[in-house]
C-alpha positions in Angstrom: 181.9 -25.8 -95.0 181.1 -28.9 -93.3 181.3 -27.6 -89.6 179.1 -25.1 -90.1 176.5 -24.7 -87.8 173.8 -25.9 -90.6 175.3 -29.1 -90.4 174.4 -29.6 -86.6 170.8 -28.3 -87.3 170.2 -31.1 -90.2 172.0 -33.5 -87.6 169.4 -32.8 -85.2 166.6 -32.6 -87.8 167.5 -36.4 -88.8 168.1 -37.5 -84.8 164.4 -36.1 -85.1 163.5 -38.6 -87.6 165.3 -41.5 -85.9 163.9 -41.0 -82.3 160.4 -41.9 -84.2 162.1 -45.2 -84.0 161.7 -45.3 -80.0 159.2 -43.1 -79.2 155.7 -43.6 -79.7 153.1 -41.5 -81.0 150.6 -42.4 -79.2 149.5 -45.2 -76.1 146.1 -46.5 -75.3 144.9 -48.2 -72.7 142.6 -50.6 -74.4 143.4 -52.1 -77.8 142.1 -51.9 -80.9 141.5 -52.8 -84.2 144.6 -51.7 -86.6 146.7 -49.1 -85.2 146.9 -49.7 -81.3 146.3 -53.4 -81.7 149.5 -53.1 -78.6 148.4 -50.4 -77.6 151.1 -48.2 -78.8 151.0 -45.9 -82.2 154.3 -45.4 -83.8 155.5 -45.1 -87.1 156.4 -49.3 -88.1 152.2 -49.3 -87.7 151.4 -48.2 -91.5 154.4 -48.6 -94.2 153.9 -44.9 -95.9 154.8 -43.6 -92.4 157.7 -45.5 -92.2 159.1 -44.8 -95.9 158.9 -40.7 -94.9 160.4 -41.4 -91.6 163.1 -43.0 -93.6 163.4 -40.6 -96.5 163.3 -37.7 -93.9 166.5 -38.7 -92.2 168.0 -40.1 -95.2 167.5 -36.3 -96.8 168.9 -34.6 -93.6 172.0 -36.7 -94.0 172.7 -36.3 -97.8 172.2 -32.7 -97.6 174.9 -32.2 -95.1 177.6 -33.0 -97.8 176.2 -31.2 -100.7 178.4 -28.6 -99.2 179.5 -27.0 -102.5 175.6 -27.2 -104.1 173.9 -25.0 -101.8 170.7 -24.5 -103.8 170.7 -27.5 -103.8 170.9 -28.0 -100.0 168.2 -25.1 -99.7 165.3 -26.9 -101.8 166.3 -30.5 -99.5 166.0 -28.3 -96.6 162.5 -27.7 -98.3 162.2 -31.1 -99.1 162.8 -32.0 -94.9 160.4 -29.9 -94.1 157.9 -30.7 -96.7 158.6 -34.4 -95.0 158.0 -33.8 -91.6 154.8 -32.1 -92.1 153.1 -34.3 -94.0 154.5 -37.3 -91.6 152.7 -35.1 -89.0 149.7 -35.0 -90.6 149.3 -38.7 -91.9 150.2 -39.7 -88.7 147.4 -38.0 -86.8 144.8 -38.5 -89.9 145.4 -42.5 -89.3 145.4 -42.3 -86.0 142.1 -40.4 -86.2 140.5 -42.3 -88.0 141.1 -45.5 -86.4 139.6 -44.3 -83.2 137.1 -42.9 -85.1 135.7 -45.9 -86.7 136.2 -47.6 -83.3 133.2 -48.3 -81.0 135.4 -48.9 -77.8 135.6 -46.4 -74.9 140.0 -46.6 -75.4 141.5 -43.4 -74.3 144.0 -42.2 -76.4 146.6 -40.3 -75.0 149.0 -38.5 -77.2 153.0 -38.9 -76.7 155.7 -37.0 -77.8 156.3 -39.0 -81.3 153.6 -37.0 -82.4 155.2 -33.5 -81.6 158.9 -34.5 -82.9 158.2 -34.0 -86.4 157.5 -30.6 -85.8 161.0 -30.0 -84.5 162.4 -30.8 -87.6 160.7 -28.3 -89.2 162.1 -25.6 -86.9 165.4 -27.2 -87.2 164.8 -27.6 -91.0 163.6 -23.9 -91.6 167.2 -22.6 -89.3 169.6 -24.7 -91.3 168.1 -23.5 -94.5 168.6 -19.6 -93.1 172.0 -20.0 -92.4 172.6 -22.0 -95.3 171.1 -19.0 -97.3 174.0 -16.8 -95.0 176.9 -18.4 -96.3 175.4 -18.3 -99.8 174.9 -14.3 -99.6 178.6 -14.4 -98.0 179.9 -16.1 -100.8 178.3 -14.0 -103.4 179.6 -11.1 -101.1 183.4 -12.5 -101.4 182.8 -13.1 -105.3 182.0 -9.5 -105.6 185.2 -8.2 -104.2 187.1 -10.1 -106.0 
């Protein structure tokens, strides 16, 4: 049950969570205080956005080859997306209010860091649905039996 196409949606959900790693969330052209003290916003700039990051693509993985468990592999797909949204919205609430409590003119301009969680959601919520497919198959194939 491993090459199932599940398995390339939760590969892709934690690729997701790994290209945080490279791409930023955000660029400014002026720095300031915490966040864009270099001008760049990504997720090694606060720790709690770093451990979901982590945990997120660390949960993608491990529920790959829970194979044989998978209501198990349903409530991590929750658990993914759960993740990813609130990596989403911590990492626009801090970068908000950073510029908010800024008196400098910096424009912020948002990259596509920010936007990437959001994928995994998508690909979170279609590896779930097809996960839920080969359950009702195998309950279909118990019944025959």
């Amino acid at each position: 049950m491993i090459q199932r196409i599940q398995t390339i949606f939760l590969l892709l959900a934690a690729a997701c969570f790994a290209i945080l790693f490279i791409t930023p969330m955000a660029t400014s052209d002026k720095p300031t205080a915490q966040f864009l003290s270099d001008k760049v916003y990504t997720v090694q700039d606060h720790i709690a956005l770093l451990g979901l990051t982590i945990l997120g693509a660390t949960i993608a993985i491990v529920t790959i080859f829970l194979y044989n468990n998978r209501k198990l592999q349903i409530k991590l797909g929750y658990g993914i997306m759960l993740m990813a949204i609130v990596l989403s919205l911590m990492s626009f609430l801090f970068l908000t209010n950073d510029t908010v409590n800024q008196d400098t003119t910096a424009q912020i301009h948002d990259q596509w860091g920010m936007f990437i969680p959001l994928v995994s959601v998508l690909l979170a919520v279609l590896a779930n649905h097809y996960i839920r497919k080969d359950d009702q198959l195998v309950k279909s194939m118990d019944r025959l039996r």
